[in-house]
MDTraj code that builds the backbone (N, CA, C; nanometers):
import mdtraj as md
import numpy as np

residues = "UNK UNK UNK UNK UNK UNK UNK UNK UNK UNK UNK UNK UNK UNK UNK UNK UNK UNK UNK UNK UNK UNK UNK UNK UNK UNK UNK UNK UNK UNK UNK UNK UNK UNK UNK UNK UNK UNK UNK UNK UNK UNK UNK UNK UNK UNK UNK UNK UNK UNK UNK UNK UNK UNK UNK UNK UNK UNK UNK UNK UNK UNK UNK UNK UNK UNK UNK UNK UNK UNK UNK UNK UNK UNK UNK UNK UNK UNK UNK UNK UNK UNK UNK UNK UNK UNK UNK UNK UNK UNK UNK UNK UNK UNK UNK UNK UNK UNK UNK UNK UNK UNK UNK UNK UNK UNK UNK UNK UNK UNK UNK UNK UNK UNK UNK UNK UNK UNK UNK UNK UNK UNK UNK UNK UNK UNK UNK UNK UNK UNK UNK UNK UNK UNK UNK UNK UNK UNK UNK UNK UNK UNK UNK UNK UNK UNK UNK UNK UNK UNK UNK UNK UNK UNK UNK UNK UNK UNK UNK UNK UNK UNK UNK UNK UNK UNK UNK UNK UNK UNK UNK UNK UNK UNK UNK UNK UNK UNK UNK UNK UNK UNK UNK UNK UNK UNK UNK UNK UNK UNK UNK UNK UNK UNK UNK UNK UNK UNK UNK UNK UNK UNK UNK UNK UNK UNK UNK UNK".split()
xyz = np.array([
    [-0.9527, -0.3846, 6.0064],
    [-0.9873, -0.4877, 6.1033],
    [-0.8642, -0.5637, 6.1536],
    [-0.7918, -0.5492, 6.0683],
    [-0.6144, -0.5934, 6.1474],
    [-0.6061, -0.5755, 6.2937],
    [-0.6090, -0.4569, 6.3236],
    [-0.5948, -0.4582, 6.4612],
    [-0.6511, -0.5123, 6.5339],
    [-0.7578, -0.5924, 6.5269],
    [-0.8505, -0.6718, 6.6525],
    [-0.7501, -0.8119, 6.6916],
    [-0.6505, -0.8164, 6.5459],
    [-0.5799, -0.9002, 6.6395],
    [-0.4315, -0.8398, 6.7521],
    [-0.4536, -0.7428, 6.7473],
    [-0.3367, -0.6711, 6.8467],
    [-0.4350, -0.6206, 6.9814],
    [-0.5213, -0.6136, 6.9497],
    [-0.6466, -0.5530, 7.0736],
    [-0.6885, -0.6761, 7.1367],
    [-0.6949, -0.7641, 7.0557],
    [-0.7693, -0.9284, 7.1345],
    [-0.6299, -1.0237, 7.1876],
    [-0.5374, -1.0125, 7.0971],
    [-0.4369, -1.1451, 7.1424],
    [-0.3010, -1.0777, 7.1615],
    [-0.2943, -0.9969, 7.1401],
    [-0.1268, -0.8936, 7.1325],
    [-0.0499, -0.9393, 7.0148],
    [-0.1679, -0.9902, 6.9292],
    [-0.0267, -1.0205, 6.7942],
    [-0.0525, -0.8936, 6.6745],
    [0.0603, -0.8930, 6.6211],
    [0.1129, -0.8015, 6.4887],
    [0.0153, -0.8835, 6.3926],
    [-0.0304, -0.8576, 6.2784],
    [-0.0742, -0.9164, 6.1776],
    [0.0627, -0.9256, 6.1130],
    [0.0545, -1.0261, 6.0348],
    [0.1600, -1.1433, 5.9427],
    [0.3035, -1.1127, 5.9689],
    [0.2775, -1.1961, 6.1411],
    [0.3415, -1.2278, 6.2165],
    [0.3602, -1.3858, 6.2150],
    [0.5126, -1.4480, 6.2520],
    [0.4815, -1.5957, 6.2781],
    [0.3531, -1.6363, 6.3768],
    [0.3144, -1.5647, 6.4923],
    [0.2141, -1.5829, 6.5712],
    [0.1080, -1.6130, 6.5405],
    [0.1033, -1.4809, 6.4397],
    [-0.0314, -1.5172, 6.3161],
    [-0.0290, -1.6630, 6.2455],
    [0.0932, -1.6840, 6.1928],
    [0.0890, -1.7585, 6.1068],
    [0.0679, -1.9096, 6.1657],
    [0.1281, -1.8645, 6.3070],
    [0.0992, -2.0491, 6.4131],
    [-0.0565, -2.0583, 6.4070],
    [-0.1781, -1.9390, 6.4407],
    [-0.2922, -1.9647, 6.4756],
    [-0.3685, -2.0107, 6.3332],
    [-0.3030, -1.9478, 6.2157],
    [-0.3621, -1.9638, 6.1144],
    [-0.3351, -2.1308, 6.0584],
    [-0.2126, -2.1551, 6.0826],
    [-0.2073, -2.2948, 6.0000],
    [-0.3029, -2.4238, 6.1173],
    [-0.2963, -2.3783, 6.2571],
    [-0.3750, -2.4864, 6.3143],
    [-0.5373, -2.4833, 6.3184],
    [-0.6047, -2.3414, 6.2839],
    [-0.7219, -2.3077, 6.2224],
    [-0.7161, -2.4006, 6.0942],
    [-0.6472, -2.4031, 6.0371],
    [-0.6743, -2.5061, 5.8966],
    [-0.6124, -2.6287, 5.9332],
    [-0.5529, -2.6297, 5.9893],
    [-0.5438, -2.7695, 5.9799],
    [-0.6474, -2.8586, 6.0865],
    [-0.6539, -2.8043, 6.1637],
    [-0.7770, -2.8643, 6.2235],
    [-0.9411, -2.9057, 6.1772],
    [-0.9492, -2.7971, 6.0930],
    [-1.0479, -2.7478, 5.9905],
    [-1.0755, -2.9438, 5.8850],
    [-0.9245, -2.9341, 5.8381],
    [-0.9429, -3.0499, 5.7439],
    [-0.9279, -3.1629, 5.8210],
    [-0.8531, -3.0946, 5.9167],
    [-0.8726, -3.2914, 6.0214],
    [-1.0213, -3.3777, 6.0191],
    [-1.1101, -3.2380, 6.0601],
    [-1.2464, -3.3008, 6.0967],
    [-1.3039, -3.3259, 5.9509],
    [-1.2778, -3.2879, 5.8490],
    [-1.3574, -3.2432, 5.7106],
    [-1.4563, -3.1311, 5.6881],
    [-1.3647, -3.0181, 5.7798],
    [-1.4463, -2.8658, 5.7216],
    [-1.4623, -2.8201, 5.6500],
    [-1.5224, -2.7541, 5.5887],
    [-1.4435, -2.6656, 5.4796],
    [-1.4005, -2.4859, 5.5300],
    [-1.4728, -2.5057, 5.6393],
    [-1.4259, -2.3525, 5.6997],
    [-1.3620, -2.3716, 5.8613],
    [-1.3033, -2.2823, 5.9142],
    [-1.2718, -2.2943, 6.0597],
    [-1.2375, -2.1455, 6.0711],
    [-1.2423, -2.0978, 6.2081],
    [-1.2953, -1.9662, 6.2411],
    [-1.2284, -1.9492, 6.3928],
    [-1.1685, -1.9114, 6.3747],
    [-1.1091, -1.8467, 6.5843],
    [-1.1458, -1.6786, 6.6337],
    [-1.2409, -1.7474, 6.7433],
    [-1.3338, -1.6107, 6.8078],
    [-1.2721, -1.5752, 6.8963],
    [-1.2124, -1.4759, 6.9575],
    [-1.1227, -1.4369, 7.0750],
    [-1.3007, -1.3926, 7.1675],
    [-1.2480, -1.4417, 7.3103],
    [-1.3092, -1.3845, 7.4149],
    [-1.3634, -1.2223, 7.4507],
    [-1.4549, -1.1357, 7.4045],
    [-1.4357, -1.0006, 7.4704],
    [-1.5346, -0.9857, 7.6205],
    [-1.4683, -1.0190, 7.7472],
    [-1.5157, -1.0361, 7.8482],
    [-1.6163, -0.9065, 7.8845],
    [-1.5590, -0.7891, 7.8600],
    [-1.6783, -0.7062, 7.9397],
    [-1.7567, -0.6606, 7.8836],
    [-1.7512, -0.7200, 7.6841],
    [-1.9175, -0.7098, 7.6425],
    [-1.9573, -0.8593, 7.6581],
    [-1.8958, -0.9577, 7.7336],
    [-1.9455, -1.0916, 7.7159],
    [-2.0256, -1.1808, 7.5680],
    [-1.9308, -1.1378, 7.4927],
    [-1.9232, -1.1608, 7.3364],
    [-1.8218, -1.1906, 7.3078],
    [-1.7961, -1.3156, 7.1495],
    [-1.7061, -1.3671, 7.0932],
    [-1.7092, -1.2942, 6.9907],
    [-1.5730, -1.2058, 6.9422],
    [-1.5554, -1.1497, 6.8294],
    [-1.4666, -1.2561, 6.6954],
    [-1.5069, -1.2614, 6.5888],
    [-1.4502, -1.3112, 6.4918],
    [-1.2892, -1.2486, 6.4692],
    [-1.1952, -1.3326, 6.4780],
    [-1.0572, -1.2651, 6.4173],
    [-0.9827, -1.2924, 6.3288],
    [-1.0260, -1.4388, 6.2595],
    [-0.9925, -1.5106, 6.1328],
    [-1.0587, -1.6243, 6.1042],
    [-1.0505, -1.6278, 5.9541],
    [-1.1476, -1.7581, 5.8837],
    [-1.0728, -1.8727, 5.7854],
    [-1.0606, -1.9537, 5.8050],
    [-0.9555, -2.0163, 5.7027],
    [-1.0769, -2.0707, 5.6022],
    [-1.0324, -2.1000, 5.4891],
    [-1.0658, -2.1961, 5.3569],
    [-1.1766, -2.0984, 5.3247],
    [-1.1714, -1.9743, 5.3221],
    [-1.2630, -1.8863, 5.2346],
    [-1.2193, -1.7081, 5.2535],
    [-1.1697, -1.7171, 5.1600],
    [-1.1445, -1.5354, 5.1754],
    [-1.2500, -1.4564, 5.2111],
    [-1.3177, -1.4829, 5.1636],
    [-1.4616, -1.4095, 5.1237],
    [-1.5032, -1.4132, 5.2253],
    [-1.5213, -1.5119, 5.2978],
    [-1.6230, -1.5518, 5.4418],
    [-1.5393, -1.4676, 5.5649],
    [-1.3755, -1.4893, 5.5245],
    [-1.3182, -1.4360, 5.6494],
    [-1.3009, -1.2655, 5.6281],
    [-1.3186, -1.2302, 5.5061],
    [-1.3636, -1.0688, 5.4884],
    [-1.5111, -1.0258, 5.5441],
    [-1.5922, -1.1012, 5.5538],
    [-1.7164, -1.0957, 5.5798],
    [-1.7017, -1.1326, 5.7583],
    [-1.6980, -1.2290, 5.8260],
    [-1.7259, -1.2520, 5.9471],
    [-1.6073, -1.2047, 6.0436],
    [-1.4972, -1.1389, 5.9952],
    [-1.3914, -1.0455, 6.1245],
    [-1.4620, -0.9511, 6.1434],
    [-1.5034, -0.9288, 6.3021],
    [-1.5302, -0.8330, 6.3416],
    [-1.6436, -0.8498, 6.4173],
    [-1.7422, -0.9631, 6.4085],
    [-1.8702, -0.9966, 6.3510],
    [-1.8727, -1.0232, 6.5068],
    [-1.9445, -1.0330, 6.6183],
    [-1.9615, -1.1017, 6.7287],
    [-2.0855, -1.1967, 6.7685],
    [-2.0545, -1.3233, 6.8489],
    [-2.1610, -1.3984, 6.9010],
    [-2.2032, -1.3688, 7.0630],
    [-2.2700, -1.3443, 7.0994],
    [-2.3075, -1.3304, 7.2137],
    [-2.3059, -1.4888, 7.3346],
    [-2.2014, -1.4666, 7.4232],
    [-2.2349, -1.5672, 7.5101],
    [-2.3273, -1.6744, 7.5129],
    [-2.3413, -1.7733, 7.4856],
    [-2.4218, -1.8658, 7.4944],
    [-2.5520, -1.8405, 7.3849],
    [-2.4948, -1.8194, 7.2895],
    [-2.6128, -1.7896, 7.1763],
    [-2.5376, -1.8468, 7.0409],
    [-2.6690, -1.9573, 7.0040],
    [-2.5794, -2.0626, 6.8718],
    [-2.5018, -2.1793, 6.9737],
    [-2.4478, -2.2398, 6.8847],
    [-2.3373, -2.3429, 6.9124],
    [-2.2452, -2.2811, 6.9750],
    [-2.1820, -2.1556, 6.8814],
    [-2.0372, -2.1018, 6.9360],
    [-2.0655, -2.0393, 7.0713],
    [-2.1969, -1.9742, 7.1042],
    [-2.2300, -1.9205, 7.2036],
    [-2.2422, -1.9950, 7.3562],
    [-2.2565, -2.1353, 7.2781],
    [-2.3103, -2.1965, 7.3350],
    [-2.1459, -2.2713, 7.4026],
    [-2.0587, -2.3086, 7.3322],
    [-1.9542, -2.4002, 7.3790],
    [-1.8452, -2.2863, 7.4502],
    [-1.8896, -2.1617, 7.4822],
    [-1.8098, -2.0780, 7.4884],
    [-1.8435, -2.0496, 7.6737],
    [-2.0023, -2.0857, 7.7207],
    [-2.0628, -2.0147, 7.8146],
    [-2.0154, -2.1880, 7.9318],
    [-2.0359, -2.2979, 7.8713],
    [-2.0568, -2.4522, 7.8966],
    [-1.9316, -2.4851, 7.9498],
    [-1.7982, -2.3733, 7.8000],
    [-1.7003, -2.4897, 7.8134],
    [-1.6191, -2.6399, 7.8070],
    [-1.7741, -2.6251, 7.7374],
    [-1.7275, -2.8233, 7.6591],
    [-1.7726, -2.7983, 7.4703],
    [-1.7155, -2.8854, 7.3898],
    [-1.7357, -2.8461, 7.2701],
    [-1.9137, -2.9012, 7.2279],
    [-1.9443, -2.8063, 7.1833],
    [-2.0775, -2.8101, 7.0675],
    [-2.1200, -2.9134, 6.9309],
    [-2.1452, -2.9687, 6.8942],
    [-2.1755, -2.9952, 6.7687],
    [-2.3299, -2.9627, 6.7341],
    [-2.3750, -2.9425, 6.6339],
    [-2.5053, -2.9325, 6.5650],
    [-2.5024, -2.8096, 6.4417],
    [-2.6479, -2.7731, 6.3966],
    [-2.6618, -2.7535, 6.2949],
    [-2.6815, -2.5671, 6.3369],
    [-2.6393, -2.5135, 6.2837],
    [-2.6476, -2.3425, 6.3132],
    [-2.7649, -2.3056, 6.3613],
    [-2.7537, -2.2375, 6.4698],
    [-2.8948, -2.2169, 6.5053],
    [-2.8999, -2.0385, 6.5366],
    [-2.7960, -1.9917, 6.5314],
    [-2.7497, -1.8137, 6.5951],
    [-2.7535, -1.7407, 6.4440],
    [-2.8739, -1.6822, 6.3884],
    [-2.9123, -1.6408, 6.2483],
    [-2.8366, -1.5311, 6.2286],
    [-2.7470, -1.4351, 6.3262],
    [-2.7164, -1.3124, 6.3425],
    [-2.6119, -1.2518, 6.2304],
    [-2.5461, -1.4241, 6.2242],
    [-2.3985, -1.4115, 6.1336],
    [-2.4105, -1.3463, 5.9610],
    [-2.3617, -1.2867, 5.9240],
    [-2.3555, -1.2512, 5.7946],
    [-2.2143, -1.3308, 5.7326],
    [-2.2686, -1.4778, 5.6878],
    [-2.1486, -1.5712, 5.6298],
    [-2.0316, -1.5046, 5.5363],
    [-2.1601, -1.4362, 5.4213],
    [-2.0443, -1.4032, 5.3070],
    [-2.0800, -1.2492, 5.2696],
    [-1.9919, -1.1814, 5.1892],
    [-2.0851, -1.0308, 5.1397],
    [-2.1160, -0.9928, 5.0492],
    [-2.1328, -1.1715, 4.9898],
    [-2.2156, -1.1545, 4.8377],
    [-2.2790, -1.2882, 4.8054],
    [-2.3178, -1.3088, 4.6667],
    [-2.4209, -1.4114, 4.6608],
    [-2.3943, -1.5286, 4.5864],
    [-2.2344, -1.5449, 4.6103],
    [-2.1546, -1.6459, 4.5566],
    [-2.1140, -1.7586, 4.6277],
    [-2.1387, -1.7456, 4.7606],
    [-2.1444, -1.8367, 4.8840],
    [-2.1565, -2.0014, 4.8752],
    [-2.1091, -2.0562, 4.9229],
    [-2.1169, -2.1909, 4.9285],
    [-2.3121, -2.2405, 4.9745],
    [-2.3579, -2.1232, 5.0038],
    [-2.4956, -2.1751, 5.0672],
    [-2.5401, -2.1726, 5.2515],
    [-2.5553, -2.2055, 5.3268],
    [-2.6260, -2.2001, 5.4299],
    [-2.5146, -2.2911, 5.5023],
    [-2.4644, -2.2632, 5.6301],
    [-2.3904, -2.4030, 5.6458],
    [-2.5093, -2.5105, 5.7322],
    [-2.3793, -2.6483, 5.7207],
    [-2.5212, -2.7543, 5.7371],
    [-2.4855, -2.7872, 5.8545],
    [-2.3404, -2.8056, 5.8957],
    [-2.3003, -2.8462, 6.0753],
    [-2.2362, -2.7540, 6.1158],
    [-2.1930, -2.7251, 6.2396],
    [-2.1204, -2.6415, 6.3254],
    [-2.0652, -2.7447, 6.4396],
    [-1.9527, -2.6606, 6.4964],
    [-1.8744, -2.7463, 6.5841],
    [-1.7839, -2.6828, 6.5993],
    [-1.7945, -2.6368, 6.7674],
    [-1.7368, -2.5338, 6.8420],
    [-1.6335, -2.5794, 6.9757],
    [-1.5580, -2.5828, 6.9593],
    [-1.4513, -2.5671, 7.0634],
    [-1.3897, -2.4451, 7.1240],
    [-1.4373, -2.4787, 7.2986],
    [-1.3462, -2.3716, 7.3447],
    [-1.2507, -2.3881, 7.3649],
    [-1.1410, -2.2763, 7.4101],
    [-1.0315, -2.2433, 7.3794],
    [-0.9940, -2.2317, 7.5738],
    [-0.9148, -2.2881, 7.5889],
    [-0.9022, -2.2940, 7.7391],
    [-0.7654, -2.2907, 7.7918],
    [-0.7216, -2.2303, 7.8856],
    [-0.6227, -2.2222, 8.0039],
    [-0.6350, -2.2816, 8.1371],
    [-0.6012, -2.3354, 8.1898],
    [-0.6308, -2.3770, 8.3535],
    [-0.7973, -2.3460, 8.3713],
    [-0.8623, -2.3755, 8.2400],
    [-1.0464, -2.3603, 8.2832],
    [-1.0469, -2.2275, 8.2483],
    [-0.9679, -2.1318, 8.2060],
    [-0.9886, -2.0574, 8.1687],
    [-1.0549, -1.9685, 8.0227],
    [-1.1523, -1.8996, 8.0007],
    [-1.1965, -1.9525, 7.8586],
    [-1.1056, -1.8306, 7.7932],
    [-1.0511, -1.8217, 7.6780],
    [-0.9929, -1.7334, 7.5971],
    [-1.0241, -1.7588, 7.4842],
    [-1.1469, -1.8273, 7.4241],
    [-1.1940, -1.7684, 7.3193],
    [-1.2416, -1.9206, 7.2732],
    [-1.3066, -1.9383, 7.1475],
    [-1.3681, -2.0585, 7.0601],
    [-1.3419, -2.0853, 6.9522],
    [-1.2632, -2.1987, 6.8718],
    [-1.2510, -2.2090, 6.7748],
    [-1.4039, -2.2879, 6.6785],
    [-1.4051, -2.2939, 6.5534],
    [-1.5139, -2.2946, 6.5355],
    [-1.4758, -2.3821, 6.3935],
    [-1.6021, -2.4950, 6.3479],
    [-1.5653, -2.5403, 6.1961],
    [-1.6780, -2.5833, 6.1468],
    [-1.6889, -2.5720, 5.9955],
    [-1.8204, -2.5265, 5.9115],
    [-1.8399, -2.6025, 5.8184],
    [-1.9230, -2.7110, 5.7978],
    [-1.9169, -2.7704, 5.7024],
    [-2.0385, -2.7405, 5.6104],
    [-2.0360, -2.7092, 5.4806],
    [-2.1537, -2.6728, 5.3581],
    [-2.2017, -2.8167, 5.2960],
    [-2.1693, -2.9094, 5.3290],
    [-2.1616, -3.0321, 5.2638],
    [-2.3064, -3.0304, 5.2908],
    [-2.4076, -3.0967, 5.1806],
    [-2.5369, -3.1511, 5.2196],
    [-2.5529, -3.2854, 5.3028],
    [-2.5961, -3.2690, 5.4207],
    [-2.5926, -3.3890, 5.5413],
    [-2.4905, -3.4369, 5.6370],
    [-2.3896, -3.3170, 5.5726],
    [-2.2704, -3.3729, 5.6550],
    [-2.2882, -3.3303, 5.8196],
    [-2.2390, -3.4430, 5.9135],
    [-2.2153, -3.3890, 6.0897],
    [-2.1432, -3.4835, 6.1179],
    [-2.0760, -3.3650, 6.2264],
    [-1.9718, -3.4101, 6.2536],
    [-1.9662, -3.5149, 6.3863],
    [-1.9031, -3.5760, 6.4140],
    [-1.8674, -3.6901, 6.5215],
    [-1.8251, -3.6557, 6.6533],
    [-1.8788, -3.7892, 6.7548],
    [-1.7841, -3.7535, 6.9242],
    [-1.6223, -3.7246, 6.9057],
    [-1.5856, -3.8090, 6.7712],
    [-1.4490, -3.8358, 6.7528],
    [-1.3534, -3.7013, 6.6997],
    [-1.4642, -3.6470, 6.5946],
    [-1.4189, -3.5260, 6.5312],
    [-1.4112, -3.3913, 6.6602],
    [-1.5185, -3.3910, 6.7507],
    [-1.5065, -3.3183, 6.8597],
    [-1.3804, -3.3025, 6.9444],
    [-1.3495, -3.4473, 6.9995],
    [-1.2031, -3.4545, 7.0312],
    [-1.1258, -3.4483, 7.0180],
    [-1.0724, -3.4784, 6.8806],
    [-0.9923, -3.3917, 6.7902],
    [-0.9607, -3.2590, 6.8275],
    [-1.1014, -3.1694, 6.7391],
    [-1.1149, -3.0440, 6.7329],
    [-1.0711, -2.9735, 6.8439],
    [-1.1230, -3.0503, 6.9875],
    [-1.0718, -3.0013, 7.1254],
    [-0.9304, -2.9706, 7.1497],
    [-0.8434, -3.0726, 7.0754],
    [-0.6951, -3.0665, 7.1373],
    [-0.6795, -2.9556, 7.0755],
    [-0.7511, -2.9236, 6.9087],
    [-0.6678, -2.8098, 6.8003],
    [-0.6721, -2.6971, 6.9093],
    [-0.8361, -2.6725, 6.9837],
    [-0.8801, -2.5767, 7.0244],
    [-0.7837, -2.5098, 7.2020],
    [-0.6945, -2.6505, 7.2529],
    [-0.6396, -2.6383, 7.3246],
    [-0.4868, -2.5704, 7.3166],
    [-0.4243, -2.6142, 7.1845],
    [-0.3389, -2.5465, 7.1492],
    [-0.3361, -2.4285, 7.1266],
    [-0.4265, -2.3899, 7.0004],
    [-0.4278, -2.2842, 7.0229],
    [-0.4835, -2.1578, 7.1765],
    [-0.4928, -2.2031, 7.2636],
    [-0.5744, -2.1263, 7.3627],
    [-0.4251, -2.1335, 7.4272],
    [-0.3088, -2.2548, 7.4102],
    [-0.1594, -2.2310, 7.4850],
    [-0.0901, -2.0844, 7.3843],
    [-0.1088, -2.1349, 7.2559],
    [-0.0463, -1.9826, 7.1765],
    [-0.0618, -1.8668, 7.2312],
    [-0.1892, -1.9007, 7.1936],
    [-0.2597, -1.7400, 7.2784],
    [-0.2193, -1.7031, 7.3916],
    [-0.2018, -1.7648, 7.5004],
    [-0.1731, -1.7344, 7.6292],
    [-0.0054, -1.7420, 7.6658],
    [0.0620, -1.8409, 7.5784],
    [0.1750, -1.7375, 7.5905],
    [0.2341, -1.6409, 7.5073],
    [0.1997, -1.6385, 7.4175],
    [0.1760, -1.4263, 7.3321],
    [0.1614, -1.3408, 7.4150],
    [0.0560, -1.3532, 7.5273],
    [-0.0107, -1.2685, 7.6182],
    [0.1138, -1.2901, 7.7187],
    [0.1493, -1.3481, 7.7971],
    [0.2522, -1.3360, 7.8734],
    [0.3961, -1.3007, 7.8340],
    [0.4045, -1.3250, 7.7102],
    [0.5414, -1.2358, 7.6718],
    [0.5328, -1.1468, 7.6113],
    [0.4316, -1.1087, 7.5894],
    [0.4001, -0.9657, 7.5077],
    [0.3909, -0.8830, 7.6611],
    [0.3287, -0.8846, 7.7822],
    [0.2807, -0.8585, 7.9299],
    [0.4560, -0.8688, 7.9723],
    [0.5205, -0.8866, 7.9701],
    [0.6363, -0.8996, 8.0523],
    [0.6346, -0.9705, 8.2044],
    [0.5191, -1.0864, 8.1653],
    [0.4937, -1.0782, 8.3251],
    [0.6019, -1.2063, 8.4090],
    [0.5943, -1.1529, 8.5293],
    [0.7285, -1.2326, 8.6315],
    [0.6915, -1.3488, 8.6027],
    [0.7787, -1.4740, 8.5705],
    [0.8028, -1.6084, 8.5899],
    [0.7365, -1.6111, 8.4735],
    [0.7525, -1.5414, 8.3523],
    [0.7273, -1.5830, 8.2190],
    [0.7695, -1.6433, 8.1760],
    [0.9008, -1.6783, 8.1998],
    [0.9601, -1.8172, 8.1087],
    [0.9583, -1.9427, 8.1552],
    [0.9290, -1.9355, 8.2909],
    [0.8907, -2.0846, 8.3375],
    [0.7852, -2.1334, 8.2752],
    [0.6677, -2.0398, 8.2514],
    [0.5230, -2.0783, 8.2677],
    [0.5434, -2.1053, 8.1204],
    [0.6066, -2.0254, 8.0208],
    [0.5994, -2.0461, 7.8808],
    [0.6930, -2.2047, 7.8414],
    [0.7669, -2.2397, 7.9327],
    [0.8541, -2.3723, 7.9095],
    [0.7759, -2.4288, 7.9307],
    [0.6890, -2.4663, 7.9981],
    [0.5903, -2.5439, 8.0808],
    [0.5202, -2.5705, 7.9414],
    [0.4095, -2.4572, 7.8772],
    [0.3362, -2.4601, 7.7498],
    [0.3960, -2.5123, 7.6863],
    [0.5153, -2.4189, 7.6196],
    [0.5508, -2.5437, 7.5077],
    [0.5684, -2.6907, 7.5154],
    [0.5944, -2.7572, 7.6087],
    [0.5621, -2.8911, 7.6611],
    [0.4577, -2.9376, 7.6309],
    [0.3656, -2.8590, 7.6580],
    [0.2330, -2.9315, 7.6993],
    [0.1828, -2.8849, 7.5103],
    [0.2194, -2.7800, 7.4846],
    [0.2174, -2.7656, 7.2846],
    [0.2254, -2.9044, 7.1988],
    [0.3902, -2.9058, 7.2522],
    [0.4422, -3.0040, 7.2196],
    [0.3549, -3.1826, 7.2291],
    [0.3551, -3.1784, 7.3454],
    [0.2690, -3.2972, 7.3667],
    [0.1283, -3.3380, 7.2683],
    [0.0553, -3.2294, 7.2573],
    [-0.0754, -3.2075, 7.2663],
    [-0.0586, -3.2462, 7.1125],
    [0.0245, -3.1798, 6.9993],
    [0.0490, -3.2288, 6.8469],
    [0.0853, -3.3627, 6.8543],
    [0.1873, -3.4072, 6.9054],
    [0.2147, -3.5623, 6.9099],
    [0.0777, -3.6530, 6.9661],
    [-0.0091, -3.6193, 7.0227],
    [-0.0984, -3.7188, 7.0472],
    [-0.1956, -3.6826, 6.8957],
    [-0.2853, -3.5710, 6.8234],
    [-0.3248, -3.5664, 6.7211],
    [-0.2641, -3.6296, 6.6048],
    [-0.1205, -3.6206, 6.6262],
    [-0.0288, -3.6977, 6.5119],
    [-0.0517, -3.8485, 6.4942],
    [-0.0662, -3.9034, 6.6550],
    [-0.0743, -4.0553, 6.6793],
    [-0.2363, -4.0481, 6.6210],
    [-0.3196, -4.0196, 6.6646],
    [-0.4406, -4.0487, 6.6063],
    [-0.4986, -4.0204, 6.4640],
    [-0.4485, -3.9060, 6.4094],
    [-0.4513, -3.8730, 6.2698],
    [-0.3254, -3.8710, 6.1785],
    [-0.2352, -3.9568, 6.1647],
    [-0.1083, -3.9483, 6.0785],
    [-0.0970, -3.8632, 5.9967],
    [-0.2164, -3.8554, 5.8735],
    [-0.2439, -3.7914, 5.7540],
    [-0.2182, -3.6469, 5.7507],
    [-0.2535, -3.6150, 5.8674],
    [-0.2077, -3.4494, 5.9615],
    [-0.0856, -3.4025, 5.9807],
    [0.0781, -3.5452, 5.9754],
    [0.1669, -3.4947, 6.0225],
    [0.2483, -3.3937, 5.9261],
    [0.2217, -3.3845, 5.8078],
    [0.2312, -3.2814, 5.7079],
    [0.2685, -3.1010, 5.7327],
    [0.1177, -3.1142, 5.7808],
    [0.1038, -3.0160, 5.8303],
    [0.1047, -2.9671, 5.9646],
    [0.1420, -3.0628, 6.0313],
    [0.1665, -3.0371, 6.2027],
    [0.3207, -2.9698, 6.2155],
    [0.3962, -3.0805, 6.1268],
    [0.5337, -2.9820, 6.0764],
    [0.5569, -2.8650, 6.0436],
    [0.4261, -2.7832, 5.9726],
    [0.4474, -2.6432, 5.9456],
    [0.4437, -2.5839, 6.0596],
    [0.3556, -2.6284, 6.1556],
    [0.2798, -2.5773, 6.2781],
    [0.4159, -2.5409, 6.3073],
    [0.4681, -2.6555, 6.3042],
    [0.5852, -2.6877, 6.4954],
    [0.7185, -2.5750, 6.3917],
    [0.7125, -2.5464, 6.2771],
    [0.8166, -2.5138, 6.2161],
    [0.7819, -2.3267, 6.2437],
    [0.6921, -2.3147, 6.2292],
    [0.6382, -2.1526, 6.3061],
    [0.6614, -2.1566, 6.3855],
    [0.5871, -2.2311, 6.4824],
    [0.5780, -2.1964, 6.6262],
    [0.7582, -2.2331, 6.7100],
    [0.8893, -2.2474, 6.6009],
    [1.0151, -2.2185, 6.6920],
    [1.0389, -2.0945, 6.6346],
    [1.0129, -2.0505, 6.5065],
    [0.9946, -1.9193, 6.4952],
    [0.9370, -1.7990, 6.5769],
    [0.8505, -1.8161, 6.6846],
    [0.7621, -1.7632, 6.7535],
    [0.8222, -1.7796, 6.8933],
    [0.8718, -1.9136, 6.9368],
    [0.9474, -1.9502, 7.0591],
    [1.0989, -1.8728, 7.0694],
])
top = md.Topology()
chain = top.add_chain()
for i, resn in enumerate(residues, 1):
    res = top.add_residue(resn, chain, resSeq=i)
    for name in ("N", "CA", "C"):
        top.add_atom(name, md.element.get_by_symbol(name[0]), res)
traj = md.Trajectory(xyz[None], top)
């Protein structure tokens, strides 16, 4: 299943690229108080979100790569077709969480962010909480949005320098700016985060 991330985003597996999408999947994850977070790449001409990684559970992310949501079906389906982020309680039964019976249980909230370019959708990040009663907030949404914005800049410039395409380095100076920016405002609102925003920014010049 490695390769769905070279077929969906043009990255190598355990790649710094990888490693930028993976640490802001978790760290976003604990910003809100997940215990899981999940990034679905876009597959436009089956108009389905395929699973391509799971943070804070091996098990779950051996189980749900590969796995797809259908356009506007569930939360994720749902923040993916809308374009604005989701919150509520799972409603898309299709998913096979774990692939055994050691599982944390049923999850209790969901909360879906898409992943965007100039309005463009490139995929949904996603976060899972098992907690009994736990849901998540307008506040935690907004959050989640910026994580979900960054990563949708990764993604899209991977894709343009992996593409060789003309005026790639303008457009990629431009992103990292707007990268850049986008962590410093999560930093101002969540301090507790700047920890790990440092790993982020410490990959992602690895990657630049």
């Amino acid at each position: 299943m490695d390769d769905l991330l070279t077929t969906y985003l043009g990255i190598l597996p355990q790649t710094s690229e990888e490693t930028v999408l993976r640490l802001l999947i978790e760290t976003g994850a604990r910003a809100v108080g997940a215990d899981e977070g999940s990034l679905l790449v876009l597959d436009e001409g089956a108009k389905e979100l395929a699973f391509l990684m799971t943070l804070g559970s091996e098990e779950a992310e051996a189980a749900l790569k590969g796995q797809r949501v259908p356009l506007g079906k569930g939360i994720t389906g749902l923040a993916a077709s809308t374009l604005e982020v989701q919150i509520g309680a799972p409603t898309f039964k299709d998913i096979k969480q774990t692939e055994s019976d050691t599982s944390e249980g049923e999850p209790e909230a969901v909360m879906a962010a898409p992943m965007l370019v100039a309005e463009q959708l490139i995929g949904v990040i996603t976060a899972v909480s098992f907690e009994q009663g736990k849901r998540f907030t307008s506040a935690d949404a907004d959050l989640y949005a910026r994580f979900a914005g960054i990563a949708a800049l990764v993604v899209d410039q991977n894709r343009r320098l992996a593409g060789h395409k003309s005026k790639a380095m303008g457009a990629t100076g431009a992103q990292e700016a707007d990268i850049l920016d986008a962590l410093s405002r999560i930093i101002a609102r969540r301090p507790e985060t700047l920890e790990q925003l440092a790993a982020i920014l410490t990959a992602f010049e690895a990657v630049a």
